[in-house]
PDB file of N, CA, C and O in Angstrom:
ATOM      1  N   UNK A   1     124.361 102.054 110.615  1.00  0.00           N
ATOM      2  CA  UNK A   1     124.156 102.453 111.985  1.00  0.00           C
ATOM      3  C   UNK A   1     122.727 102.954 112.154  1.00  0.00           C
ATOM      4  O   UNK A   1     122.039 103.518 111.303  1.00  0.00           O
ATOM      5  N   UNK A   2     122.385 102.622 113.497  1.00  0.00           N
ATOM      6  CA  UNK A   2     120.934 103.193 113.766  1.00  0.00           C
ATOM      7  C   UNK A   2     121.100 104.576 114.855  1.00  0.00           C
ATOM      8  O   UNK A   2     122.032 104.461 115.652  1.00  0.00           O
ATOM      9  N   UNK A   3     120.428 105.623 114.933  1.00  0.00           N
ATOM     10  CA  UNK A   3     120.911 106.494 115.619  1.00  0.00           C
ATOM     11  C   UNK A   3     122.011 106.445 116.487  1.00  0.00           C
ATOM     12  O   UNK A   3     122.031 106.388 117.716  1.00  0.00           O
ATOM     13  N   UNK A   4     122.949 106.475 115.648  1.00  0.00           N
ATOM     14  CA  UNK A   4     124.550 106.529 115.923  1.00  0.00           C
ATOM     15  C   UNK A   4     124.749 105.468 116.702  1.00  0.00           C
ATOM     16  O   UNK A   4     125.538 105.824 117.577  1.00  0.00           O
ATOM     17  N   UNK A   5     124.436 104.297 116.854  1.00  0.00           N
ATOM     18  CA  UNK A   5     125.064 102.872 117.624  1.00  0.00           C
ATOM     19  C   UNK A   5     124.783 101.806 116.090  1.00  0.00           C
ATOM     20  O   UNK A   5     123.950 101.967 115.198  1.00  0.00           O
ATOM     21  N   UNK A   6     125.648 100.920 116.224  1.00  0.00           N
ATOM     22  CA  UNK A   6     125.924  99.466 115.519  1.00  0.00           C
ATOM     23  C   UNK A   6     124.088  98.895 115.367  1.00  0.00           C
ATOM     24  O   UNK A   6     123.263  99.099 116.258  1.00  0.00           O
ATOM     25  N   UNK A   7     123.844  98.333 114.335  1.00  0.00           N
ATOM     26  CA  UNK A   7     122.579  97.871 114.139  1.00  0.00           C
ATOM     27  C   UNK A   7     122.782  96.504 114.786  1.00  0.00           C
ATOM     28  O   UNK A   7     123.811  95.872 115.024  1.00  0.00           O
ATOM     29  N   UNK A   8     121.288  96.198 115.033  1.00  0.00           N
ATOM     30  CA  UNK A   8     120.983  94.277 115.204  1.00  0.00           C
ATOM     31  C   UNK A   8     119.518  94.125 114.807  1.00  0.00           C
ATOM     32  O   UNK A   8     118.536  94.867 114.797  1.00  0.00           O
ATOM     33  N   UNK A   9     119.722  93.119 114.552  1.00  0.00           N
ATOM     34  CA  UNK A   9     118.585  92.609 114.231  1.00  0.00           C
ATOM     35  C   UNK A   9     117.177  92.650 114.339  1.00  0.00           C
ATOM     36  O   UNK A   9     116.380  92.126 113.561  1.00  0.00           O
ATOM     37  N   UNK A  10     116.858  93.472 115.613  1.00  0.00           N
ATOM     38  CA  UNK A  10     115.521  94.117 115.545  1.00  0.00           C
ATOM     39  C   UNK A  10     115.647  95.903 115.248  1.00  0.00           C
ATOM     40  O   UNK A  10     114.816  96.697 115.689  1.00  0.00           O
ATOM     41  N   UNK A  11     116.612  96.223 114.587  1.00  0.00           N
ATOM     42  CA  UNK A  11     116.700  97.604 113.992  1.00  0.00           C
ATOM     43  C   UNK A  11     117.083  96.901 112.184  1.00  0.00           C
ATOM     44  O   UNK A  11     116.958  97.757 111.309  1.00  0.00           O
ATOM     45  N   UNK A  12     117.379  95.910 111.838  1.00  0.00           N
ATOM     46  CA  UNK A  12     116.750  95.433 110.885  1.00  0.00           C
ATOM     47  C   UNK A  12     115.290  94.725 110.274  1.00  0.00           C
ATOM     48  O   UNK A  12     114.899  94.668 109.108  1.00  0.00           O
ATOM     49  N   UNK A  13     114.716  94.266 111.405  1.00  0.00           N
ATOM     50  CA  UNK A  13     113.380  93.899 111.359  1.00  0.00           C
ATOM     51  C   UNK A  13     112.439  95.164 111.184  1.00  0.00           C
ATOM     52  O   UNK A  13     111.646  95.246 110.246  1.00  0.00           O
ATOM     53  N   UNK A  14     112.558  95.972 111.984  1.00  0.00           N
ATOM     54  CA  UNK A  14     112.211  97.550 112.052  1.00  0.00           C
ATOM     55  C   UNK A  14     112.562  97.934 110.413  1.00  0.00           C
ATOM     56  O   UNK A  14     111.684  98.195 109.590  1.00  0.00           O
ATOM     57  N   UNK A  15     113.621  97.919 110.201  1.00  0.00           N
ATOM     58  CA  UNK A  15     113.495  98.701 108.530  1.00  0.00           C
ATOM     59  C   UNK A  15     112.743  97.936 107.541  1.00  0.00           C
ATOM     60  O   UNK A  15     112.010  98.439 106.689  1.00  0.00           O
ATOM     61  N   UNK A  16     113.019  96.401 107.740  1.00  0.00           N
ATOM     62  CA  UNK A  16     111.961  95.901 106.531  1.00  0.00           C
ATOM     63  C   UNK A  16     110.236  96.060 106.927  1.00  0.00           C
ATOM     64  O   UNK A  16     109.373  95.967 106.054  1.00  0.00           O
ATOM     65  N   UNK A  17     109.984  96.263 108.096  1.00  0.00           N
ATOM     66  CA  UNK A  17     108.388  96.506 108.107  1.00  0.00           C
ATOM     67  C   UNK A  17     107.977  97.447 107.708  1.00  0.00           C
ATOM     68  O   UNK A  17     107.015  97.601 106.957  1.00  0.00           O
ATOM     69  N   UNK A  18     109.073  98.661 108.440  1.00  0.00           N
ATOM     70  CA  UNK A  18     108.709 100.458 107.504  1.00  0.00           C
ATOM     71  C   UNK A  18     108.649 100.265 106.029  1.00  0.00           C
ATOM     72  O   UNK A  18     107.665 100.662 105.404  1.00  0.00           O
ATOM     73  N   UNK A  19     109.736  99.627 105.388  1.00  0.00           N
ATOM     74  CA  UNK A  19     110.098  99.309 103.792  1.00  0.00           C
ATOM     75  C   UNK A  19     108.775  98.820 103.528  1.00  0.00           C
ATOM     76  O   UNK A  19     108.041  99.739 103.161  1.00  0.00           O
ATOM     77  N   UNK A  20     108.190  97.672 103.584  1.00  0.00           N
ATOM     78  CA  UNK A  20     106.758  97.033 103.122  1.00  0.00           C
ATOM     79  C   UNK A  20     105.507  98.059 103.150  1.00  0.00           C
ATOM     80  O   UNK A  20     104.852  98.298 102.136  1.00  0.00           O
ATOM     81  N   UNK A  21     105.217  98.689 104.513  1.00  0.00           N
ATOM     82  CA  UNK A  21     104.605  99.720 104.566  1.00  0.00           C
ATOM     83  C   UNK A  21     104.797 100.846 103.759  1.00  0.00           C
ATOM     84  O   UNK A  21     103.842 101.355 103.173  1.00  0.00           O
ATOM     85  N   UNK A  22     105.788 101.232 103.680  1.00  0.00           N
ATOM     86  CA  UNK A  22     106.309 102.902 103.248  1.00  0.00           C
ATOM     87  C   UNK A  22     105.795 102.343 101.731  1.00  0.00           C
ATOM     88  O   UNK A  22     104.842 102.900 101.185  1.00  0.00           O
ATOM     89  N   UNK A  23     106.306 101.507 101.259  1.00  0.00           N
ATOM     90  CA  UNK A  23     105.866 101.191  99.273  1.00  0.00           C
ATOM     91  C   UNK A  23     104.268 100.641  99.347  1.00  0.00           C
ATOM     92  O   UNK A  23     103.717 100.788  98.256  1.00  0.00           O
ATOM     93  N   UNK A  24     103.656 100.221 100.072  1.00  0.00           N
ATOM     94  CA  UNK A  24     102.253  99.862 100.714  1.00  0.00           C
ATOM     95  C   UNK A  24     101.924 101.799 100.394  1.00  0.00           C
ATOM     96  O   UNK A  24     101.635 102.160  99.253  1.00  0.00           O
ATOM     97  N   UNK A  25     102.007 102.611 101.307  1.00  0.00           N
ATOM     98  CA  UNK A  25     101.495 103.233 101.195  1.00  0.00           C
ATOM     99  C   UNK A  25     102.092 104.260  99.780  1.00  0.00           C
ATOM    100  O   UNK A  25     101.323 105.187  99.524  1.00  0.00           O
ATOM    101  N   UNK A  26     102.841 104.208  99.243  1.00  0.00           N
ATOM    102  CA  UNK A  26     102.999 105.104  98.267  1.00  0.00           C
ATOM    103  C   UNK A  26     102.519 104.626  96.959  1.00  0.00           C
ATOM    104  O   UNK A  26     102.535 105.360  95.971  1.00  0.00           O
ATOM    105  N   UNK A  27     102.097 103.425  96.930  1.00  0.00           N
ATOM    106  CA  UNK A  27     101.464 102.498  95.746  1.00  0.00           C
ATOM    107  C   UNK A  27     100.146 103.505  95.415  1.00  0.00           C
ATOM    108  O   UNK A  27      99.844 103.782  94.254  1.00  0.00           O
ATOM    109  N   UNK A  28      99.470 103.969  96.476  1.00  0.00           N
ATOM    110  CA  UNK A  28      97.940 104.022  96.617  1.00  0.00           C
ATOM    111  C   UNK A  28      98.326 105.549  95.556  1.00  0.00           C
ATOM    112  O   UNK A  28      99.273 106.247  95.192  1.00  0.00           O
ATOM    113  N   UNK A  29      96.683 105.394  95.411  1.00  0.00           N
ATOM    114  CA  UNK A  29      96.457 106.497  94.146  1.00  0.00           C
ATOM    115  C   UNK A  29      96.729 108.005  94.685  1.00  0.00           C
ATOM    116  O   UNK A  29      97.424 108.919  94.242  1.00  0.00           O
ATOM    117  N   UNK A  30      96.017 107.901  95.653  1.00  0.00           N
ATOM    118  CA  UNK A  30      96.024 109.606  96.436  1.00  0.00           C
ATOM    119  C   UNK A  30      96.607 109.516  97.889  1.00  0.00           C
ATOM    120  O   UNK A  30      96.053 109.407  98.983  1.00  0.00           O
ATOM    121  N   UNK A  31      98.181 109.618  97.439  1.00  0.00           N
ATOM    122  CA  UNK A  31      99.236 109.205  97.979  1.00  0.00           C
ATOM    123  C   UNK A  31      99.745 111.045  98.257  1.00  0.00           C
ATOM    124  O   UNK A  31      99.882 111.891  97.374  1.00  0.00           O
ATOM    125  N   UNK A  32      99.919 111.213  99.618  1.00  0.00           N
ATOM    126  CA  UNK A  32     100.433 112.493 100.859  1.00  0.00           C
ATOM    127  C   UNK A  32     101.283 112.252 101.160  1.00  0.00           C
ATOM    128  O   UNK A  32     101.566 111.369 101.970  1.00  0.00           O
ATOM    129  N   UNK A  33     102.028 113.021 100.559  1.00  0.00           N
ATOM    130  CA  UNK A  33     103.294 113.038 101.605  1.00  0.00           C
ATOM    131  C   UNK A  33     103.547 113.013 102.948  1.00  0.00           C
ATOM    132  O   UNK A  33     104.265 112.291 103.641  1.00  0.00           O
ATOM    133  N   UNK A  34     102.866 113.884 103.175  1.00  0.00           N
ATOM    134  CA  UNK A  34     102.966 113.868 105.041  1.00  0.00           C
ATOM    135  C   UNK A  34     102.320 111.811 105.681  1.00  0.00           C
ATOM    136  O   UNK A  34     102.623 111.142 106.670  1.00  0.00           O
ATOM    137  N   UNK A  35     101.574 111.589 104.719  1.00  0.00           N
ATOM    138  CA  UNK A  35     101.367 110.075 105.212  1.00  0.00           C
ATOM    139  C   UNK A  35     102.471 109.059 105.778  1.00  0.00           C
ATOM    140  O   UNK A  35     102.455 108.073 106.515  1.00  0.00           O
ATOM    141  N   UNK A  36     103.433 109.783 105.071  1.00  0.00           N
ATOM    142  CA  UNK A  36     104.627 109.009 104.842  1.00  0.00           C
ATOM    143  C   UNK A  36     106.042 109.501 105.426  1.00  0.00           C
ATOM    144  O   UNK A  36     107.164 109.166 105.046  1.00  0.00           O
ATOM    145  N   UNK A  37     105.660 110.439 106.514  1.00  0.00           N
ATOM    146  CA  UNK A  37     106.628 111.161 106.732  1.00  0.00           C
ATOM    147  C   UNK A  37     107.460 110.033 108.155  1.00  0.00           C
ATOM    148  O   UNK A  37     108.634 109.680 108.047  1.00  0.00           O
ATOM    149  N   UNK A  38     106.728 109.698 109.172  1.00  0.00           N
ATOM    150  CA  UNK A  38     107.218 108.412 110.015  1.00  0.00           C
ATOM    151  C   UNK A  38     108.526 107.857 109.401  1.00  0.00           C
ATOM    152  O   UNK A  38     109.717 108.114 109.582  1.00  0.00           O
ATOM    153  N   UNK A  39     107.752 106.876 108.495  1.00  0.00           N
ATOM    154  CA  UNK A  39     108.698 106.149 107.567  1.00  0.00           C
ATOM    155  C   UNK A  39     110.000 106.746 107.028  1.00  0.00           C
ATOM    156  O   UNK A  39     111.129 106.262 107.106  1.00  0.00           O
ATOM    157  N   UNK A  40     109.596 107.943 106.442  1.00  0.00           N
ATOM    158  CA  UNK A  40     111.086 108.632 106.105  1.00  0.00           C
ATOM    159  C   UNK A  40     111.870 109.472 107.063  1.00  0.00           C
ATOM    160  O   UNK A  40     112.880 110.082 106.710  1.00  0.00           O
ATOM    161  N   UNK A  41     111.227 109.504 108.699  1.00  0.00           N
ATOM    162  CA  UNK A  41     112.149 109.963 109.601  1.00  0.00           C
ATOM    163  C   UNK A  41     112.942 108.240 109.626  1.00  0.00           C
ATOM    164  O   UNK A  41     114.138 108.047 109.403  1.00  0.00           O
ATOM    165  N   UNK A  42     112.390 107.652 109.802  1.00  0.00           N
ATOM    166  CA  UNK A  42     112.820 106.294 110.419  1.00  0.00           C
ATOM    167  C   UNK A  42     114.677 105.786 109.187  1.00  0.00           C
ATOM    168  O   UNK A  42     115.851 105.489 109.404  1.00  0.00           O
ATOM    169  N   UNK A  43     113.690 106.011 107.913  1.00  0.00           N
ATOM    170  CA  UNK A  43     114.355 105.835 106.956  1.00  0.00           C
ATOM    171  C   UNK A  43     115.721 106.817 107.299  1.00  0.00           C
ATOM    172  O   UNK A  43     116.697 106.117 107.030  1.00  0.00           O
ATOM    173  N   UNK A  44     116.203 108.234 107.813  1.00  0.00           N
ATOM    174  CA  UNK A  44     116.713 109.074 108.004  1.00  0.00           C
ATOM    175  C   UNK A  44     117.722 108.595 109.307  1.00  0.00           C
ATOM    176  O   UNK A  44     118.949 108.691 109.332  1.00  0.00           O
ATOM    177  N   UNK A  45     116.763 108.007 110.464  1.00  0.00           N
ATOM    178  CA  UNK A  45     117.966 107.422 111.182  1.00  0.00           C
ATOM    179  C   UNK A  45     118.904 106.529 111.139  1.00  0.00           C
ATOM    180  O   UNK A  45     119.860 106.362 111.897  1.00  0.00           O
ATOM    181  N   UNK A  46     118.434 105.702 109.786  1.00  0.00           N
ATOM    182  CA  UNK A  46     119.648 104.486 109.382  1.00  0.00           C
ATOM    183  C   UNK A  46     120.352 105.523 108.859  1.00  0.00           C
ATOM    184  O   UNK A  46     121.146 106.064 109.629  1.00  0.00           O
ATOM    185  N   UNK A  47     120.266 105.964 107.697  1.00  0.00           N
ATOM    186  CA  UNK A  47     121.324 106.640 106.693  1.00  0.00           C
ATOM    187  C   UNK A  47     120.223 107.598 106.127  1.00  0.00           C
ATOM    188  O   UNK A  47     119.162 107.310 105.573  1.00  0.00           O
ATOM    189  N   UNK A  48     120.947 109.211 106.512  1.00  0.00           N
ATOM    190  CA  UNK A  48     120.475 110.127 106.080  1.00  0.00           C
ATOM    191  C   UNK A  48     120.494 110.400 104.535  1.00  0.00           C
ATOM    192  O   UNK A  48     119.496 110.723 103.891  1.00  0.00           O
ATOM    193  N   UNK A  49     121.964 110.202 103.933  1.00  0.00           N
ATOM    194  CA  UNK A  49     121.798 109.847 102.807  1.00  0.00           C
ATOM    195  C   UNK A  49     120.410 109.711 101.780  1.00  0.00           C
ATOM    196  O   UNK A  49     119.643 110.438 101.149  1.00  0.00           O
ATOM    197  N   UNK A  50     120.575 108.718 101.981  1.00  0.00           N
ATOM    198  CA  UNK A  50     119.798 107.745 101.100  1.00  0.00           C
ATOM    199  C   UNK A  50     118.305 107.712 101.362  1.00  0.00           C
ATOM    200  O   UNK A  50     117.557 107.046 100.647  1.00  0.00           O
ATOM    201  N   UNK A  51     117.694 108.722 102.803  1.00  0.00           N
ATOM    202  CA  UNK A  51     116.578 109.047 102.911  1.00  0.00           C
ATOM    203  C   UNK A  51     116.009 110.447 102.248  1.00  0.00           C
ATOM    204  O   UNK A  51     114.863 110.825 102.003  1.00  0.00           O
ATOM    205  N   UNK A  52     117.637 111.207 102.017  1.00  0.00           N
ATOM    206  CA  UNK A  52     117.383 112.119 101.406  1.00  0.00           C
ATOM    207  C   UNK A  52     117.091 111.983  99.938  1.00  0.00           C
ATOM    208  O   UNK A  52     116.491 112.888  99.358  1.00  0.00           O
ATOM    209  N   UNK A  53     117.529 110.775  99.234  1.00  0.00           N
ATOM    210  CA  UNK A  53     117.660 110.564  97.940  1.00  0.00           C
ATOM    211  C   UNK A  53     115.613 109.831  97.600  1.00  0.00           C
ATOM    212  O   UNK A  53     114.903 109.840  96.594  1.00  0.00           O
ATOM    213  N   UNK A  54     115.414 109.372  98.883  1.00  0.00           N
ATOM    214  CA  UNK A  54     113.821 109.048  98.772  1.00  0.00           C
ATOM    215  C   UNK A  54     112.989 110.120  98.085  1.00  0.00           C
ATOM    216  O   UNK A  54     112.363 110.271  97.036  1.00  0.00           O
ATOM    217  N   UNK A  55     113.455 111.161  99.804  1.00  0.00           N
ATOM    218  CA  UNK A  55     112.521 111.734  99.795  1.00  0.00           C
ATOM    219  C   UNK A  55     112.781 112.687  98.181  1.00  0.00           C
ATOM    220  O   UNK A  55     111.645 112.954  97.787  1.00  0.00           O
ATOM    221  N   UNK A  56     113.614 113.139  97.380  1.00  0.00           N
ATOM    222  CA  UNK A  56     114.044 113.507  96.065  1.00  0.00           C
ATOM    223  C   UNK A  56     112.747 112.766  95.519  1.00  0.00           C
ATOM    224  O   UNK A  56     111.631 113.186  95.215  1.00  0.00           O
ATOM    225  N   UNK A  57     113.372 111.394  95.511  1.00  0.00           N
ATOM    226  CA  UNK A  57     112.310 110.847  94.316  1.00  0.00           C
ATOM    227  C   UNK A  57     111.030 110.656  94.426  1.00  0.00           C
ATOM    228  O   UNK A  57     110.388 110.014  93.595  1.00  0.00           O
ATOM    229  N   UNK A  58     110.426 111.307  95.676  1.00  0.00           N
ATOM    230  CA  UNK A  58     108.686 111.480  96.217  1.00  0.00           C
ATOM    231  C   UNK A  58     108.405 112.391  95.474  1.00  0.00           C
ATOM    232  O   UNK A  58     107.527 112.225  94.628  1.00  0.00           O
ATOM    233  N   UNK A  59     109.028 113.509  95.586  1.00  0.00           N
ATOM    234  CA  UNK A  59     108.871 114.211  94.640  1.00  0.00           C
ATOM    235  C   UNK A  59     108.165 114.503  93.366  1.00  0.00           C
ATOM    236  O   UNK A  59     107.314 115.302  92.975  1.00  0.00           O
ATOM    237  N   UNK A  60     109.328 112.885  92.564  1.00  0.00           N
ATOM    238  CA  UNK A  60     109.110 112.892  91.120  1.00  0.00           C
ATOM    239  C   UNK A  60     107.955 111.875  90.961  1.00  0.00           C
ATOM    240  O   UNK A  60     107.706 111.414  89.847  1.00  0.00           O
ATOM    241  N   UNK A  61     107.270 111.530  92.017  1.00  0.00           N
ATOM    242  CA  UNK A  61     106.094 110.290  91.691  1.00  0.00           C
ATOM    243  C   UNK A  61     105.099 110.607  90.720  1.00  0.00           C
ATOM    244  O   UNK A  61     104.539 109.609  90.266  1.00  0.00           O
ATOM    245  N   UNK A  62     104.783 111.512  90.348  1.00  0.00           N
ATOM    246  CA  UNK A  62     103.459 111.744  89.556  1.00  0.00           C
ATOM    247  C   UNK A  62     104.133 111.760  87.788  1.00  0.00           C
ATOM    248  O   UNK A  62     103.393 111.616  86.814  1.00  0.00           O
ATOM    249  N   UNK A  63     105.430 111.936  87.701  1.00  0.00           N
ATOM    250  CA  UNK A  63     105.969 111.996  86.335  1.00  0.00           C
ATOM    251  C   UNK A  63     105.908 110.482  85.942  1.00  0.00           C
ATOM    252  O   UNK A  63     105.276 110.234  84.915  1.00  0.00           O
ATOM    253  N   UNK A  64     106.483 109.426  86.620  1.00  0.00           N
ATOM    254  CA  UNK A  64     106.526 107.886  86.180  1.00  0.00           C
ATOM    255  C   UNK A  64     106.985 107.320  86.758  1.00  0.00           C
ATOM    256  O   UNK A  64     108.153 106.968  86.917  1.00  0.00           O
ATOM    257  N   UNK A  65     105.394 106.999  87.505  1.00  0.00           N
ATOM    258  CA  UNK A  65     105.207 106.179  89.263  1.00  0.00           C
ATOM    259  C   UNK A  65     106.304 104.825  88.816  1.00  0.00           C
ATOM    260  O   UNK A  65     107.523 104.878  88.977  1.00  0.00           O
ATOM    261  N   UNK A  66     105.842 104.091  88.454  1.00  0.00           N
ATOM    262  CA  UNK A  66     106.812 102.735  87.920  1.00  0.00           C
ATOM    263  C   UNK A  66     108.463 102.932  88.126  1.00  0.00           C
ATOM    264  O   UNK A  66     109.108 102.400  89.029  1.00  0.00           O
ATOM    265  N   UNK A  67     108.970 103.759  87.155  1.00  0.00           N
ATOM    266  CA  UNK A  67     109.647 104.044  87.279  1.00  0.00           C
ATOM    267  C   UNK A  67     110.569 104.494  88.844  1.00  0.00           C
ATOM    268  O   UNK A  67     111.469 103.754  89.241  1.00  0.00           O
ATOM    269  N   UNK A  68     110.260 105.530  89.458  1.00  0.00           N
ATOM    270  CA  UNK A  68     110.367 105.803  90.778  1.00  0.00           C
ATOM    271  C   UNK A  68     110.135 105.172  91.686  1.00  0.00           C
ATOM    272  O   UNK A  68     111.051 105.435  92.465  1.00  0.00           O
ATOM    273  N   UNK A  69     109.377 104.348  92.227  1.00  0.00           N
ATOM    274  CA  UNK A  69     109.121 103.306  92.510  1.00  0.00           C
ATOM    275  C   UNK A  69     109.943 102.495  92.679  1.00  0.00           C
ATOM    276  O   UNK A  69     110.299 102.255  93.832  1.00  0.00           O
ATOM    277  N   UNK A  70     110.478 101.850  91.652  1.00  0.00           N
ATOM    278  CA  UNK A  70     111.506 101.150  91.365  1.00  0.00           C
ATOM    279  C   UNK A  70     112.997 101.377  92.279  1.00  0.00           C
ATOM    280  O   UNK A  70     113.698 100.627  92.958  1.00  0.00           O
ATOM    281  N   UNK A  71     113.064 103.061  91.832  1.00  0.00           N
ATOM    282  CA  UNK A  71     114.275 103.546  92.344  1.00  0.00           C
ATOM    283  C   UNK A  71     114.349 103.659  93.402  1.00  0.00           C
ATOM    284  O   UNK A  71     115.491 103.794  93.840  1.00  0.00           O
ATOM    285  N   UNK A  72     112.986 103.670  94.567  1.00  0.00           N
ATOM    286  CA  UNK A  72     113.016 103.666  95.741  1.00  0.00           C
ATOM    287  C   UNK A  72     113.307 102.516  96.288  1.00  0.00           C
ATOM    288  O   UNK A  72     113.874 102.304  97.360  1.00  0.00           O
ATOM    289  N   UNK A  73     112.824 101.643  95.371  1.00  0.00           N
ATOM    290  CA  UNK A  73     112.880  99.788  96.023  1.00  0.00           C
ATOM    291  C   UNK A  73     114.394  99.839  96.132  1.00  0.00           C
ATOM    292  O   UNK A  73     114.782  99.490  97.247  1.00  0.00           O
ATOM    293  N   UNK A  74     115.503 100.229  95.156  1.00  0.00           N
ATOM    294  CA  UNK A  74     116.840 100.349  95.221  1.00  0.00           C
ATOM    295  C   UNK A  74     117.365 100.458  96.031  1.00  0.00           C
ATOM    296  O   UNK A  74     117.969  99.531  96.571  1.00  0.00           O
ATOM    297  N   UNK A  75     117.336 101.997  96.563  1.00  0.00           N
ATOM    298  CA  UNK A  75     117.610 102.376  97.609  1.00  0.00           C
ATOM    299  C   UNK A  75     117.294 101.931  99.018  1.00  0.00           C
ATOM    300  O   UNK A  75     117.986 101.782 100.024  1.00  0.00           O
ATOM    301  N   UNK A  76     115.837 101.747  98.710  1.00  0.00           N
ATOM    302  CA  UNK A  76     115.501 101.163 100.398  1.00  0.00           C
ATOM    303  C   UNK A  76     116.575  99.651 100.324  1.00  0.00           C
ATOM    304  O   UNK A  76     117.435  99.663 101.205  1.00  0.00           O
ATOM    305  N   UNK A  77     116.611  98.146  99.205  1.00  0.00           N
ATOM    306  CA  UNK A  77     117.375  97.137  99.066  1.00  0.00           C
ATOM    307  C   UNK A  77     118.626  97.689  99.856  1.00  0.00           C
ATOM    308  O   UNK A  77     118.941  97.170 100.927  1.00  0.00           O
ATOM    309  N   UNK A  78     119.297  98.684  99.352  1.00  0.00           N
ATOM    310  CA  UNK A  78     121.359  99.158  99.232  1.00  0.00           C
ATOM    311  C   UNK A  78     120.927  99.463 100.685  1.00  0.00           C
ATOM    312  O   UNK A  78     121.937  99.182 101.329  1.00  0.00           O
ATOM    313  N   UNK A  79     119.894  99.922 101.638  1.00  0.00           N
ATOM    314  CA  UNK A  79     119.453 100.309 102.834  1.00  0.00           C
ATOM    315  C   UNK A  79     119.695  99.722 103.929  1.00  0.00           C
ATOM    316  O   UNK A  79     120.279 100.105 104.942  1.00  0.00           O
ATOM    317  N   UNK A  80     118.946  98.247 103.511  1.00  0.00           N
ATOM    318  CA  UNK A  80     118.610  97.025 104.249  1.00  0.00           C
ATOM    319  C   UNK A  80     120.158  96.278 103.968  1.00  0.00           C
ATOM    320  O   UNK A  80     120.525  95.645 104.957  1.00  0.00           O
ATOM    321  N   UNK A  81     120.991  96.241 102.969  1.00  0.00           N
ATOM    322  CA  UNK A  81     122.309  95.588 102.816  1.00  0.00           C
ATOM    323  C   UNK A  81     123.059  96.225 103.759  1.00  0.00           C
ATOM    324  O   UNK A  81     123.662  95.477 104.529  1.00  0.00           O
ATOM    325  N   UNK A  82     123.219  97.660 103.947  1.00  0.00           N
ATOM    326  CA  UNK A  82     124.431  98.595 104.224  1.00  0.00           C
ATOM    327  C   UNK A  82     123.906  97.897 106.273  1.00  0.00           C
ATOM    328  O   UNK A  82     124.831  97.494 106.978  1.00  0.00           O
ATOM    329  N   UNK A  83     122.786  97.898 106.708  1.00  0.00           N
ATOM    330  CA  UNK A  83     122.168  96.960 108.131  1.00  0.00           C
ATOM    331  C   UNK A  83     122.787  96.284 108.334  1.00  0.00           C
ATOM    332  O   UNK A  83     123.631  96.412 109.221  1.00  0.00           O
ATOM    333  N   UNK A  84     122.616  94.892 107.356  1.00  0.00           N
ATOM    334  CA  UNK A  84     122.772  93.616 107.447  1.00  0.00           C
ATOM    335  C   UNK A  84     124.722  93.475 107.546  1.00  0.00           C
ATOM    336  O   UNK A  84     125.261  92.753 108.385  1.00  0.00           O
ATOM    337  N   UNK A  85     125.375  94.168 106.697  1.00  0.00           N
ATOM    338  CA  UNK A  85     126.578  94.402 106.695  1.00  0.00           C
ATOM    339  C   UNK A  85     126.922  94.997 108.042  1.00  0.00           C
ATOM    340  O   UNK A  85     127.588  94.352 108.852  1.00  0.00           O
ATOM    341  N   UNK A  86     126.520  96.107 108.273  1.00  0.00           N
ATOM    342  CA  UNK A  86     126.947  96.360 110.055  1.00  0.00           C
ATOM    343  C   UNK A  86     126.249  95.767 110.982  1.00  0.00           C
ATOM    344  O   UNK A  86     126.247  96.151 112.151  1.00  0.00           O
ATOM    345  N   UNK A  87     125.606  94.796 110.561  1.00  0.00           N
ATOM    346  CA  UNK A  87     125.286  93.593 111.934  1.00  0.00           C
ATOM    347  C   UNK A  87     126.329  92.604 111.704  1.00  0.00           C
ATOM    348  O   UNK A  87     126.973  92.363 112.726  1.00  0.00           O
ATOM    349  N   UNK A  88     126.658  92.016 110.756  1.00  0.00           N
ATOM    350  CA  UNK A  88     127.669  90.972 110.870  1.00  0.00           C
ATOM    351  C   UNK A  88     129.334  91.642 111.200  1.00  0.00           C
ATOM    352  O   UNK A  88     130.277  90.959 111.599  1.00  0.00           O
ATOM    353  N   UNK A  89     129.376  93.090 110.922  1.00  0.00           N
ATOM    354  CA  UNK A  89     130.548  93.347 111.106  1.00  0.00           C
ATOM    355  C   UNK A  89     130.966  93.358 112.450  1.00  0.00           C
ATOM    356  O   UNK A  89     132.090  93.005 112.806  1.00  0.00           O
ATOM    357  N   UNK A  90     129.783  93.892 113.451  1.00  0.00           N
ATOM    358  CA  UNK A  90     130.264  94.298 114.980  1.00  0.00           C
ATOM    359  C   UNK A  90     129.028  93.732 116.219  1.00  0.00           C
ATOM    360  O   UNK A  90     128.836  94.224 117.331  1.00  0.00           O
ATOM    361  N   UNK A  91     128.135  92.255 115.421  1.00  0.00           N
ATOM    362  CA  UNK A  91     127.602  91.485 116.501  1.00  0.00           C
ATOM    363  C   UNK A  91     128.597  89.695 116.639  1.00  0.00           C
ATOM    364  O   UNK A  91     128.288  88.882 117.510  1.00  0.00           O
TER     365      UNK A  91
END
């Protein structure tokens, strides 16, 4: 769901551009949190959840970027599925 109504397809288009961007900008070396804060409200109106579990692993970026990284790509993926699943369920 996108702020509490059924997703479609341009509230999925919307998450994969934030997604490209949001790992766009957390790649970079001298990487702010607050840079990135948009993205993780946005991230927050699909599923609070799992924006909360981001923003956790922003956190841990400087211990083993690769790593984390990774785990974000996860989450944002299970993100963009849990969309795509409530667009086909109720369009």
């Amino acid at each position: 769901m996108y702020r509490g109504r059924h997703c479609n397809i341009n509230d999925y288009q919307l998450l994969e551009n934030c997604s490209k961007d949001f790992i766009l900008a957390i790649n970079r070396d001298k990487f702010e949190l607050n840079e990135v804060e948009l993205y993780l409200n946005t991230f927050e109106d699909f599923d609070f959840e799992i924006s909360s579990k981001i923003r956790m692993y922003l956190n841990k970026l400087n211990v083993d970027r690769s790593k984390v990284i990774s785990q974000i790509n996860t989450l944002l993926e299970e993100l963009k599925n849990n969309v795509l699943v409530d667009i086909r369920e109720h369009n």
